[in-house]
N, C-alpha and C positions, 0 to 999 in steps of 0.2 A: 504493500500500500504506500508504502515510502517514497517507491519508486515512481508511483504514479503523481503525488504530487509534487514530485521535483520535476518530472517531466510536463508538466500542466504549468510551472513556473519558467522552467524556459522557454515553451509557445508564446506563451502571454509576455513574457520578455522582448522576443522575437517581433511578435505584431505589433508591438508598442513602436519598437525600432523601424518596422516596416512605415507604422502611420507615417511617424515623425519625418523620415526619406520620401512617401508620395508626396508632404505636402512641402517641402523642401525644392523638389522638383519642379513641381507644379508652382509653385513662386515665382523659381527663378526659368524655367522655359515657357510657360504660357498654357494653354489650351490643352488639351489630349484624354484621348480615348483609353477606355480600361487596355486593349492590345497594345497600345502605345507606350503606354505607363511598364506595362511588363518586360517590353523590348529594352525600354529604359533602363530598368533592373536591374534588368540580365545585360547588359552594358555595361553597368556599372560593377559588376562582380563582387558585392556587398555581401550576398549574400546564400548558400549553400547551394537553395532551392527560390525559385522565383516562382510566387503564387498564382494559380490559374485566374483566367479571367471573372470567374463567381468568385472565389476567393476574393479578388482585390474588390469587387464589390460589396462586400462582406465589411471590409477593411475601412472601403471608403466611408461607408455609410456610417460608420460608430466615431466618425470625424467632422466634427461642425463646423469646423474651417473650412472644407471643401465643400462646395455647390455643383450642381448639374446644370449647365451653361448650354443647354440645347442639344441636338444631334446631328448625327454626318451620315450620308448615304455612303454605303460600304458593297461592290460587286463581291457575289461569293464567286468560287469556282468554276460552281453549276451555274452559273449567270445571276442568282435568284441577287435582288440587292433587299439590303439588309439597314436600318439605322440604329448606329451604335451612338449611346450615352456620349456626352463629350464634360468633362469635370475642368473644374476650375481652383484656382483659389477663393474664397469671399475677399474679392479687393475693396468693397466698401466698406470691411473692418479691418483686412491688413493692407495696410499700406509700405509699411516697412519690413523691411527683413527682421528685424527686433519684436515686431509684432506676432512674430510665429511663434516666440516662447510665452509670450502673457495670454496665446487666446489659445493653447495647446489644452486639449482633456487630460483629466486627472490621469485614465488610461493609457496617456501615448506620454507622460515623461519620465523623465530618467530617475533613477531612486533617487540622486543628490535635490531634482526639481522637487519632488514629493516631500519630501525632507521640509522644504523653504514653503510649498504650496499655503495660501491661506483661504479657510471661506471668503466669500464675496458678502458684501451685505444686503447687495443687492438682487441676485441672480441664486444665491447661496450654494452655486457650484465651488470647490476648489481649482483656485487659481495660480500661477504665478503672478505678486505683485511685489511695485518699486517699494519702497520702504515709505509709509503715510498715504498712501491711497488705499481709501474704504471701499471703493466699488472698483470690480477687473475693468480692463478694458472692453471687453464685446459691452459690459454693462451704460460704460460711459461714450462709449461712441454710438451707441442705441436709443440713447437717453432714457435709460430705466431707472 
């Protein structure tokens, strides 16, 4: 049984790292599709195993930084076309590259970020915040 949640501890390790690098990505290149994000990846050679396409859907979606920005018509092989998801960053609440650690889920940071994390008083998620601000930022750029 030990085994099992030591092994359940580095998954959830794992995907935490995974969020953190989609939305990384997606910051700093723009626009893309779940197949795009994976090619990405696997590019990048981060990491062991790169997650299938429902996988990173999975991924995406347990991250509120990231939005779905429309779709793209895609030819399959067989001719059929197909419209794939196209994901974004939310650039209405990040605007900075520094903004990707105050608006990150409790889920996707590092144990030292968790450690620091405080509630919000507004949102009452756990946040990373500066030192004397009461409400996170999605709260304060929302006007909550």
């Amino acid at each position: 049984m030990k085994y099992l949640l030591c092994a359940d501890y580095h998954v959830a390790r794992n995907n935490g790292r995974l969020r953190r690098t989609i939305a990384d990505i997606l910051f700093n290149e723009g626009k893309m599709t779940r197949a795009a994000m994976a090619e990405r990846l696997y590019e990048m050679g981060m990491f062991r195993e790169v997650p299938s396409e429902s996988s990173l859907a999975a991924l995406i979606s347990k991250n509120a930084q990231i939005v779905s920005c429309g779709h793209e018509k895609v030819e399959l092989s067989n001719g059929s076309i197909v419209r794939n998801m196209v994901f974004d960053i939310d650039r209405d609440l990040i605007r900075e590259e520094s903004d990707l650690i105050h608006t990150r889920p409790f889920s996707s940071m590092t144990n030292r970020e968790k450690e620091k994390a405080v509630r919000c008083d507004g949102c009452k998620q756990m946040r990373l915040m500066e030192e004397g601000w009461v409400k996170c930022l999605p709260c304060f750029r929302r006007g909550v």
